[in-house]
KEKE-3310 file (N, C-alpha, C; in steps of 0.2 Angstrom, whole numbers, plus 5000, padded with zeros to 4 digits):
npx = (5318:5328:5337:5353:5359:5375:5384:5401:5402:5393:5383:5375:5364:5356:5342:5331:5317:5304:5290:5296:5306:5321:5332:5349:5344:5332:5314:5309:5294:5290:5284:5299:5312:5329:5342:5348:5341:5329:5314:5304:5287:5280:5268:5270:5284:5298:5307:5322:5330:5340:5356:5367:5363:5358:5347:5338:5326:5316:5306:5299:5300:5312:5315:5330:5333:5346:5350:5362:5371:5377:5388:5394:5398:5409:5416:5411:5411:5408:5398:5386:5392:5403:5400:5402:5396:5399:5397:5403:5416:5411:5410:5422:5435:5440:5454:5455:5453:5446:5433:5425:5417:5404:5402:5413:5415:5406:5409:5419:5417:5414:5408:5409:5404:5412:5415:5409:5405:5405:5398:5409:5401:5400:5404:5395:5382:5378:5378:5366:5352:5344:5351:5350:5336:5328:5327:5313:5307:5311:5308:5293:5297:5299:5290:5281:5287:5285:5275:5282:5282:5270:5255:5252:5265:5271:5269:5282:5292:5301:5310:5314:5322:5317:5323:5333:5325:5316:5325:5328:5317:5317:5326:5320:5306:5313:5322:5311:5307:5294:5281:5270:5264:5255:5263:5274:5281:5279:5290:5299:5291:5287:5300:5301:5289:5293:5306:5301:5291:5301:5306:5297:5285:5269:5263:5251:5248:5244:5232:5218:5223:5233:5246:5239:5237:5229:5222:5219:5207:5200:5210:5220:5226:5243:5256:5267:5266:5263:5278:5279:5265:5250:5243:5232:5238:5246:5241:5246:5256:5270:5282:5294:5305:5303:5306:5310:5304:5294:5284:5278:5262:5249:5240:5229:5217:5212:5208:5208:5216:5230:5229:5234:5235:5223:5212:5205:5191:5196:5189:5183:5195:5201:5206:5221:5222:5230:5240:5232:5221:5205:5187:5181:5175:5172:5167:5177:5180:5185:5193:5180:5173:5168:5175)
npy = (6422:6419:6418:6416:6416:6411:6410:6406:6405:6414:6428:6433:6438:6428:6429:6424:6426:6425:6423:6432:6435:6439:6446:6452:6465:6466:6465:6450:6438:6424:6411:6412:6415:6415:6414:6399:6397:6391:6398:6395:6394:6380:6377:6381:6379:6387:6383:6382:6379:6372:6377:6369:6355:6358:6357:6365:6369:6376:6376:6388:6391:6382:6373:6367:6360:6351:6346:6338:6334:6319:6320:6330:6322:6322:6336:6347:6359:6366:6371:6361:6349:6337:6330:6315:6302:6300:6302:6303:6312:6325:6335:6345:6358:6373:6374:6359:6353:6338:6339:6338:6348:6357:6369:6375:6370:6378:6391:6392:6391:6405:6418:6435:6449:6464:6476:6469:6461:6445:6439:6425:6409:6404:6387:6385:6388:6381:6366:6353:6355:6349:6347:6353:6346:6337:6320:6316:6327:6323:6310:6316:6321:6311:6302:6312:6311:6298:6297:6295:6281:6275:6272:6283:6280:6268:6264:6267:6263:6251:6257:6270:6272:6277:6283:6294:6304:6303:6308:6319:6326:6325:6333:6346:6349:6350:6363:6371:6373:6366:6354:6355:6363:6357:6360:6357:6346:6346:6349:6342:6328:6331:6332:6319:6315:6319:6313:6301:6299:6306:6291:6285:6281:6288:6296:6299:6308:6319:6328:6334:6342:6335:6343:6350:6354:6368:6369:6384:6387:6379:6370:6352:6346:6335:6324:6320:6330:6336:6341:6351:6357:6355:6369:6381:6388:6380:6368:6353:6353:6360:6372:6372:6364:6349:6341:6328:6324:6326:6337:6341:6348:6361:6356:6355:6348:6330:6332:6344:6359:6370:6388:6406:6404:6396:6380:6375:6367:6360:6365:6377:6385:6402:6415:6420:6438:6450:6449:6451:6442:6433:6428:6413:6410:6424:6439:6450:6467:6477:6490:6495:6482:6467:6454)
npz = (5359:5348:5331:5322:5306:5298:5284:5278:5263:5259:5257:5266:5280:5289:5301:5313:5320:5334:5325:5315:5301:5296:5282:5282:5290:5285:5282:5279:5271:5276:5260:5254:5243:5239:5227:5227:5239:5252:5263:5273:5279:5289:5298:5315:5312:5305:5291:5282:5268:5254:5254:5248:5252:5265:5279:5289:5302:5312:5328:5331:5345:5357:5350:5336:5325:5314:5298:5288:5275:5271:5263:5272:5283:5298:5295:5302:5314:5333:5343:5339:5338:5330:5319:5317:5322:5334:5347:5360:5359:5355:5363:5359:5361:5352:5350:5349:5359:5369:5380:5397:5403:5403:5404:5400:5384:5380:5383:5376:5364:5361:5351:5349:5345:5334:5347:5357:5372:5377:5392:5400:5404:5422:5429:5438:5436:5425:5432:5437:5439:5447:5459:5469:5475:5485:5492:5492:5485:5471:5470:5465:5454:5449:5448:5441:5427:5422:5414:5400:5402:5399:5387:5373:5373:5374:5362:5353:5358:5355:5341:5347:5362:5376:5386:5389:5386:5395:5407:5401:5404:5418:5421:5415:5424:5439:5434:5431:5443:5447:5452:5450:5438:5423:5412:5414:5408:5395:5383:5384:5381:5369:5361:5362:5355:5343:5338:5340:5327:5318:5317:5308:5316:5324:5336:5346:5358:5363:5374:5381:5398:5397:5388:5378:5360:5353:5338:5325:5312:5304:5305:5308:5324:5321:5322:5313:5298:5284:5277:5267:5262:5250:5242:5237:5227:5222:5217:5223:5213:5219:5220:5229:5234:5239:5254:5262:5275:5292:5298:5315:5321:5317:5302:5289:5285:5276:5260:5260:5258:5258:5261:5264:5279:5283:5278:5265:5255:5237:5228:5232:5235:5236:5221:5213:5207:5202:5210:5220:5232:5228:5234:5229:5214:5214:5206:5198:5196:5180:5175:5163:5165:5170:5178)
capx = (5323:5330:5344:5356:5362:5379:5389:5407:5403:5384:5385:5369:5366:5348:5339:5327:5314:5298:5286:5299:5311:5325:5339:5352:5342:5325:5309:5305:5288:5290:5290:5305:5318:5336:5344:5343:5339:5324:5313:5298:5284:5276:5265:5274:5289:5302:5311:5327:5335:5342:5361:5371:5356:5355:5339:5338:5320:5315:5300:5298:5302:5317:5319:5333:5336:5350:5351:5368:5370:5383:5396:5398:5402:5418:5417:5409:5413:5406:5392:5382:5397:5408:5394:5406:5395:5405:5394:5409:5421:5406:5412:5429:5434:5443:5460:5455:5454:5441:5432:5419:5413:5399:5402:5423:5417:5400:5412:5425:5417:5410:5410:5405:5402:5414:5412:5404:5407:5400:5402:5407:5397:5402:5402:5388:5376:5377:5376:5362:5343:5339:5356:5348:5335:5328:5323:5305:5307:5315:5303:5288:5295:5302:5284:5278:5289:5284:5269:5282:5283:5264:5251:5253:5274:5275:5270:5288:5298:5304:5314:5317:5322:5315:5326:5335:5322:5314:5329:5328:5310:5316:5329:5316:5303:5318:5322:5306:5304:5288:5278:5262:5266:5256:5266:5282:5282:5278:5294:5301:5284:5287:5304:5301:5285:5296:5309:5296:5292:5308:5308:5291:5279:5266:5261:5244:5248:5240:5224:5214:5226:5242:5251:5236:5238:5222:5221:5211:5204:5199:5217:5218:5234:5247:5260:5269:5261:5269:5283:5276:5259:5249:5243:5225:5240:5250:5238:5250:5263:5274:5288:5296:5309:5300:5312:5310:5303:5287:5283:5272:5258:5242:5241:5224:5212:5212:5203:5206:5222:5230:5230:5235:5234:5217:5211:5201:5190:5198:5183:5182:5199:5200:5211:5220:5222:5234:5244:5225:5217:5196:5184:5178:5167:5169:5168:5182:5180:5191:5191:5172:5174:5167:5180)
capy = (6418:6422:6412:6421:6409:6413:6403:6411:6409:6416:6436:6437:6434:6426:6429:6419:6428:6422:6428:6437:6433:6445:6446:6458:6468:6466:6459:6447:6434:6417:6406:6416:6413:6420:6410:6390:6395:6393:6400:6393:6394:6377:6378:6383:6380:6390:6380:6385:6373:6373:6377:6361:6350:6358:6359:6368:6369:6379:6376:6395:6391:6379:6367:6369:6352:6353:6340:6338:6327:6313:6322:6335:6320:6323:6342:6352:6359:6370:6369:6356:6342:6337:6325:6309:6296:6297:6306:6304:6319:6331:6343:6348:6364:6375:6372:6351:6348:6336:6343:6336:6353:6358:6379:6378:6368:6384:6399:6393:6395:6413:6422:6442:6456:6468:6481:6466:6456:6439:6435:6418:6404:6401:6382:6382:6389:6372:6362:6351:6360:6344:6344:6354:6344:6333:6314:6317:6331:6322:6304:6316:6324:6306:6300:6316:6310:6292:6296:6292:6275:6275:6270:6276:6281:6262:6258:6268:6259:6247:6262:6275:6272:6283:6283:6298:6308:6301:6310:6329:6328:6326:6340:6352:6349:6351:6368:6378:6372:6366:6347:6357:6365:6353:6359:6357:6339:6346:6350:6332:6323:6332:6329:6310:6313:6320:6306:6295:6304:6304:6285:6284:6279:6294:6292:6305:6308:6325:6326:6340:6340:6333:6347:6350:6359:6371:6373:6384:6390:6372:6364:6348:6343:6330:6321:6320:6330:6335:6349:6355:6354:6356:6372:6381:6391:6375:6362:6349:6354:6365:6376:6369:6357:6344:6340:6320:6323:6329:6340:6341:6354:6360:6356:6353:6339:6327:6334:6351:6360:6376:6393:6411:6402:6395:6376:6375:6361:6363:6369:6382:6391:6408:6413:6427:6442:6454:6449:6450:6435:6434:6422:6408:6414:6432:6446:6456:6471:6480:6494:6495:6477:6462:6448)
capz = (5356:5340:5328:5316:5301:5292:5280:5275:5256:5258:5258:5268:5286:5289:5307:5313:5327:5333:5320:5309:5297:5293:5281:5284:5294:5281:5287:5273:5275:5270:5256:5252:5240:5237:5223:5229:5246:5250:5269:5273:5285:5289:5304:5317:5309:5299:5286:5279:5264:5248:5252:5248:5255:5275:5279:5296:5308:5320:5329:5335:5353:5359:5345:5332:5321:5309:5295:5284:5271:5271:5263:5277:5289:5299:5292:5307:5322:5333:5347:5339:5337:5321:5313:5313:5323:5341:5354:5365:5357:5354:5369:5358:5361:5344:5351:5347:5365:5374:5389:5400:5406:5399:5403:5398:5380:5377:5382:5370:5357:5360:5346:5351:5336:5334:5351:5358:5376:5379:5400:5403:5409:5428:5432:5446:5430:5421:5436:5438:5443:5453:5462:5476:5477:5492:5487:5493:5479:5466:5469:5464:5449:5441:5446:5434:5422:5421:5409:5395:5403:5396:5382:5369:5371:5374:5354:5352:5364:5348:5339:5350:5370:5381:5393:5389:5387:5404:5409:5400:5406:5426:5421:5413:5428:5440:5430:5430:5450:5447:5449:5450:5433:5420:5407:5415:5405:5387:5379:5384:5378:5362:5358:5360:5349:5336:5339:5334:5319:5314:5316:5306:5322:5325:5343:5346:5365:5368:5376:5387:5402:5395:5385:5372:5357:5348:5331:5320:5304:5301:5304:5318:5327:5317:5324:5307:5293:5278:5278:5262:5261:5243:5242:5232:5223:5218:5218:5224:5211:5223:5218:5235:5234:5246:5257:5266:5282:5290:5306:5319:5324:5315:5298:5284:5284:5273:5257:5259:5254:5263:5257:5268:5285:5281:5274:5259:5249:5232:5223:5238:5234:5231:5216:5215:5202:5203:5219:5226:5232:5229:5235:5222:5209:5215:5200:5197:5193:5179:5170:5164:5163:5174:5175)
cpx = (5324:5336:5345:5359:5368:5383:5394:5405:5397:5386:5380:5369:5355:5345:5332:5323:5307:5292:5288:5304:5313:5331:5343:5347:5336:5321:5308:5299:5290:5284:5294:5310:5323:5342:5344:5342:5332:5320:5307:5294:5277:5272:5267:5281:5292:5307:5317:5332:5338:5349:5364:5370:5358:5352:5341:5330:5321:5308:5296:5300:5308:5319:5321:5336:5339:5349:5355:5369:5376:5390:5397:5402:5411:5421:5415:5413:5410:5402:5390:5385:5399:5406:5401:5402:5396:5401:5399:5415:5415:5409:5421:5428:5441:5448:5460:5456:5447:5438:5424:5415:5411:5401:5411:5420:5411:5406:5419:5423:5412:5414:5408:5407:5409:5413:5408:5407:5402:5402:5402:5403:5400:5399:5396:5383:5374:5376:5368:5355:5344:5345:5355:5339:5333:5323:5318:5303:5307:5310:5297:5290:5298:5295:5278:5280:5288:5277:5274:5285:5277:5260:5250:5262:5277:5274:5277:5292:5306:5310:5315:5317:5320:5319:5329:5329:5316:5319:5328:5322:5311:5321:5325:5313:5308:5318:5319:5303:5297:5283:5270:5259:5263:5262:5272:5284:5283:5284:5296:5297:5286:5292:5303:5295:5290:5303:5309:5294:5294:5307:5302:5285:5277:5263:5255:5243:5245:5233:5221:5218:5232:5244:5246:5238:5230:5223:5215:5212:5205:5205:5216:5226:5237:5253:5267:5264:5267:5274:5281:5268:5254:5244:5236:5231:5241:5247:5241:5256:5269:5279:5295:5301:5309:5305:5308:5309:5296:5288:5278:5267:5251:5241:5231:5223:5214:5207:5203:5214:5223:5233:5228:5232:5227:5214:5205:5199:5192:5195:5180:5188:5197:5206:5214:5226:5227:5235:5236:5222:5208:5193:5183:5173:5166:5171:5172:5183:5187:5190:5183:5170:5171:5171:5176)
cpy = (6420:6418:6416:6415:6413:6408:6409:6410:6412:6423:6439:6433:6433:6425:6429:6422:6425:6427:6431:6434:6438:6441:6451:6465:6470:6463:6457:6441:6429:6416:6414:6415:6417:6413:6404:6390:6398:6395:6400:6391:6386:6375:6383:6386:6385:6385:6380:6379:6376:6374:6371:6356:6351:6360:6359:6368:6373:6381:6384:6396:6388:6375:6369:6365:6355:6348:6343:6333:6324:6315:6329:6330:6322:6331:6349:6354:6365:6365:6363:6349:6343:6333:6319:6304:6296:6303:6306:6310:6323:6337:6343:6355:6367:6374:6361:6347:6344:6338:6339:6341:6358:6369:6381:6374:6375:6390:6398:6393:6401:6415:6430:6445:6460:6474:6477:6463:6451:6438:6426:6415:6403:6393:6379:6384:6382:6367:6361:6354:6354:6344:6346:6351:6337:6325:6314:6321:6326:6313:6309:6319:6319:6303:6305:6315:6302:6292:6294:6282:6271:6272:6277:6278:6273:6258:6262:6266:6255:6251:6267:6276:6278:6288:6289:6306:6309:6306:6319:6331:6331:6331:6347:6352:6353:6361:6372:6375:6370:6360:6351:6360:6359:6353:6360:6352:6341:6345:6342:6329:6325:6332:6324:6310:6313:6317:6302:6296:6302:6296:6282:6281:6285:6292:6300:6301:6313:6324:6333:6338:6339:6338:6347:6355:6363:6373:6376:6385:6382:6366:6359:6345:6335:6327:6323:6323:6333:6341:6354:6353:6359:6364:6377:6385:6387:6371:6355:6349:6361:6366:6373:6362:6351:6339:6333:6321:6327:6333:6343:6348:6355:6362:6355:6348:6337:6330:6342:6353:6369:6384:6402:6410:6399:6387:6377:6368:6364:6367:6376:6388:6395:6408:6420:6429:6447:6455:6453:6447:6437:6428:6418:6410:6420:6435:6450:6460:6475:6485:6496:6489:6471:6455:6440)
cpz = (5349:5338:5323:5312:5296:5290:5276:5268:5255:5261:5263:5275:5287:5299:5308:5321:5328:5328:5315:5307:5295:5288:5279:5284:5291:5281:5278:5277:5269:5266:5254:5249:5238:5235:5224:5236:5248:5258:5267:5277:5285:5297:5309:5318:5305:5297:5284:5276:5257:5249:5252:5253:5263:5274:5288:5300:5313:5323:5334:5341:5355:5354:5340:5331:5315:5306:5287:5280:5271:5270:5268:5284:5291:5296:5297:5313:5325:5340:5344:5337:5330:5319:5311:5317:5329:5344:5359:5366:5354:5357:5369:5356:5354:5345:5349:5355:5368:5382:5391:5405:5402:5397:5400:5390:5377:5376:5378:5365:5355:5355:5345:5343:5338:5341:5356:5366:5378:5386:5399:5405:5417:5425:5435:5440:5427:5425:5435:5440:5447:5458:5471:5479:5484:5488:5488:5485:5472:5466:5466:5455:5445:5442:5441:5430:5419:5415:5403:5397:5400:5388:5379:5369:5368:5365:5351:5353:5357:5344:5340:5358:5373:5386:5393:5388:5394:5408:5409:5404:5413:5427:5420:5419:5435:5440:5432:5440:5451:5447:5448:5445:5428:5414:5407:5411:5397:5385:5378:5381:5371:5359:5357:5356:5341:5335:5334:5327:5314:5313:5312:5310:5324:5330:5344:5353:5368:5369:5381:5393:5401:5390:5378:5368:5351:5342:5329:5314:5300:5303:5310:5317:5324:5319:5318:5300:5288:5277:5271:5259:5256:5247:5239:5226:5218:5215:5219:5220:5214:5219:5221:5232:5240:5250:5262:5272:5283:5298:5310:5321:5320:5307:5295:5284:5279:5268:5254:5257:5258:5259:5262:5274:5283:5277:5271:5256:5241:5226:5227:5237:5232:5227:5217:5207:5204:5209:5222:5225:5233:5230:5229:5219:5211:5208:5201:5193:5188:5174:5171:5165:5171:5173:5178)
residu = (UNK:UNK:UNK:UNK:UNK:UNK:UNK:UNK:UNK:UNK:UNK:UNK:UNK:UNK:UNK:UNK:UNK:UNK:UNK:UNK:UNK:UNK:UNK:UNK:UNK:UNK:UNK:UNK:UNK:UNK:UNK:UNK:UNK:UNK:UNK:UNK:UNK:UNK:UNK:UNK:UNK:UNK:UNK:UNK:UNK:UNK:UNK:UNK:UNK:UNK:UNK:UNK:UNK:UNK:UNK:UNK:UNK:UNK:UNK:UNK:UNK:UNK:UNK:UNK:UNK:UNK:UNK:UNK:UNK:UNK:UNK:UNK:UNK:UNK:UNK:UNK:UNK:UNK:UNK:UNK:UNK:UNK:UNK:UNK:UNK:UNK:UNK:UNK:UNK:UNK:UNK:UNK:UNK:UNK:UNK:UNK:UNK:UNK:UNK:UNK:UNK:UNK:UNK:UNK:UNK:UNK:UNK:UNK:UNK:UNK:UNK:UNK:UNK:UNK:UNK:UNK:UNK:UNK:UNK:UNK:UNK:UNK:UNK:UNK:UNK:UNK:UNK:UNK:UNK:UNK:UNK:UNK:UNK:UNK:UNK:UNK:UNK:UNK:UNK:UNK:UNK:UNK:UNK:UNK:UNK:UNK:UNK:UNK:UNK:UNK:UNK:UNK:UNK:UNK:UNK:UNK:UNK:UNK:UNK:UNK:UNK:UNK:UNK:UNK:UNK:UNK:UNK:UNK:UNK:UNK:UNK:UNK:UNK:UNK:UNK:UNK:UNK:UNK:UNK:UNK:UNK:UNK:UNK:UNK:UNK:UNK:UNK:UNK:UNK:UNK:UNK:UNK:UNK:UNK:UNK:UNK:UNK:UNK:UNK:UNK:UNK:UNK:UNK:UNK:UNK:UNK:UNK:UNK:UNK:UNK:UNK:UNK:UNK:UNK:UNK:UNK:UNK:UNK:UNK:UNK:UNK:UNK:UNK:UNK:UNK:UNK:UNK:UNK:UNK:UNK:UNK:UNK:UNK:UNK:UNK:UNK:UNK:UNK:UNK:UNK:UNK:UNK:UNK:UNK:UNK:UNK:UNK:UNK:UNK:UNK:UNK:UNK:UNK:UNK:UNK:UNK:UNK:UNK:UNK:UNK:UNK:UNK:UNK:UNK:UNK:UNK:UNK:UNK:UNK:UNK:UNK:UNK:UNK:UNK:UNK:UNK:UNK:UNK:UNK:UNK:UNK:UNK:UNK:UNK:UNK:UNK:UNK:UNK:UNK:UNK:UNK)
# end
């Protein structure tokens, strides 16, 4: 999967791969900045903010959250809706027409390259995965999706219904044809983690079995950890224009501080000497000179 980012006053086009960041066709490595915009790697995440406050997300895999400030409402349009509030005229297609068919509102807004052809979506493509199921079928993969009816999703219930996600879950399952798949459920469990997130409630649902996730080089898994986290370079005064939100995956304990993949006690960083980082208290040789 890959995402390409352009904006007509922005001269550069930014593409977004697993693992790589390019811009116009140049591998750069996050934190990365080009005048207030800034690309940045937190966990899993790649970051990307600073133009007239959008901050973009993309959690390496399927998740791609947009966040527009106030005054773009009622200014968009495109796949991801016209940001006015009204879920009901989201699927308008560039002509300003309303459509209830999901593949006639996607192939109207293809936009191929120059020398380029996009095929249509057919209809039967967007059709339901469960539609050829049998209810024998379809009883066991809402009774696989019933764990968010569970301890602890139910301390979210209060600000984030589940129901719709109840929903994606028995479409994902559905999808990859699979009830014997445990981790036909994840994606769904982890949107509605980061749901609740968003809604300030951190719900610590993974487990051996259920969609766990392994960190290492000291880090442990976080519902909500901090989109910028302090640094041995910075020491908590970031560069980073800390942006209001927080994101899930494997972040640094409490006490330690994160520096080139790796958490650190602060008296444990390494420092580093001409764009070369050395352990703590190591000697650096210069000249005839011991640093």
């Amino acid at each position: 999967m890959g995402i390409q980012l352009e904006a007509s006053d922005i001269d550069k086009a930014h593409q977004l791969e697993t693992g790589n960041v390019t811009i116009n066709g140049k591998s750069v490595t996050p934190p990365y900045f080009e005048n207030s915009m800034v690309i940045q790697k937190v966990g899993n995440y790649i970051l990307l903010y600073g133009y007239e406050d959008i901050t973009i997300r993309w959690d390496g895999h399927n998740g791609v959250y947009v966040h527009l400030p106030p005054a773009k409402r009622n200014s968009t349009c495109g796949l991801c809706g016209n940001f006015n509030g009204i879920p009901d005229d989201d699927l308008k297609t560039p002509d300003g027409r309303i459509t209830t068919s999901i593949a006639r509102f996607g192939n109207s807004w293809s936009r191929p390259d120059v020398n380029e052809q996009c095929r249509n979506i057919p209809e039967r493509e967007v059709q339901s995965p469960c539609s050829n199921k049998s209810e024998a079928e379809m009883n066991k993969i809402r009774g696989k999706c019933q764990v968010l009816n569970d301890h602890p999703f139910t301390l979210c219930y209060g600000s984030v219904n589940p129901q719709g996600f109840i929903e994606m879950c028995v479409q994902d399952v559905c999808s990859l044809n699979s009830t014997s798949d445990p981790d036909s459920i994840c994606d769904s469990l982890t949107q509605y983690e980061r749901a609740c997130a968003k809604a300030g409630i951190a719900v610590m649902w993974r487990k051996k079995g259920l969609c766990p996730v392994k960190c290492e080089n000291g880090m442990v898994y976080e519902p909500c950890g901090s989109a910028c986290p302090s640094t041995c370079a910075d020491h908590g005064k970031s560069k980073f224009r800390c942006q209001n939100q927080c994101v899930d995956g494997c972040h640094c304990p409490m006490g330690t501080v994160l520096q080139n993949g790796r958490c650190y006690k602060l008296e444990e960083c390494p420092c580093e000497h001409n764009k070369i980082w050395h352990k703590a208290l190591a000697r650096i040789p210069v000249d005839c000179n011991d640093w």
